[in-house]
Residue, then its C-alpha position, 0 to 999 in steps of 0.5 A: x280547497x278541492x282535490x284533484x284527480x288524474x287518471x294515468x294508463x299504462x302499458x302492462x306487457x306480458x311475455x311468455x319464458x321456459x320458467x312462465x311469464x315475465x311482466x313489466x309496465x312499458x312506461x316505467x322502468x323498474x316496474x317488472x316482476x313474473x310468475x309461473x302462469x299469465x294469471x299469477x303474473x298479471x296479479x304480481x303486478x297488481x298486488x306487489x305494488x310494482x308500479x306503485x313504488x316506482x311512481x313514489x321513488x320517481x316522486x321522492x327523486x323529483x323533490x329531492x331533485x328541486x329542493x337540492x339544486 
């Protein structure tokens, strides 16, 4: 059996605040953290994992959703 391979982009939004920057992925909500710099944020979002655990809680609800109905 082959493995299948889907490539997904996102959006990556950064926004400057008094305390430095806030960033989130547009299409996933959950998916926010900061930083005190535009660099530091923007790793935030990358190595936290953001946005990787809010597509597996997605995953987790979606199964739970179609195996308890």
């Amino acid at each position: 059996m082959g493995v299948l391979v889907m490539e997904i982009a996102f959006t990556a939004v950064f926004q400057r605040v008094p305390e430095g920057y806030i960033a989130f992925v547009e299409e996933m909500p959950g998916a926010n953290t900061q930083g005190t710099t535009l660099e530091e944020a923007r790793e935030n979002l990358r190595e936290d994992e953001t946005a990787e655990a809010v597509v597996e809680r997605a995953a987790d609800d979606a199964v739970r959703a179609k195996f308890l109905d």
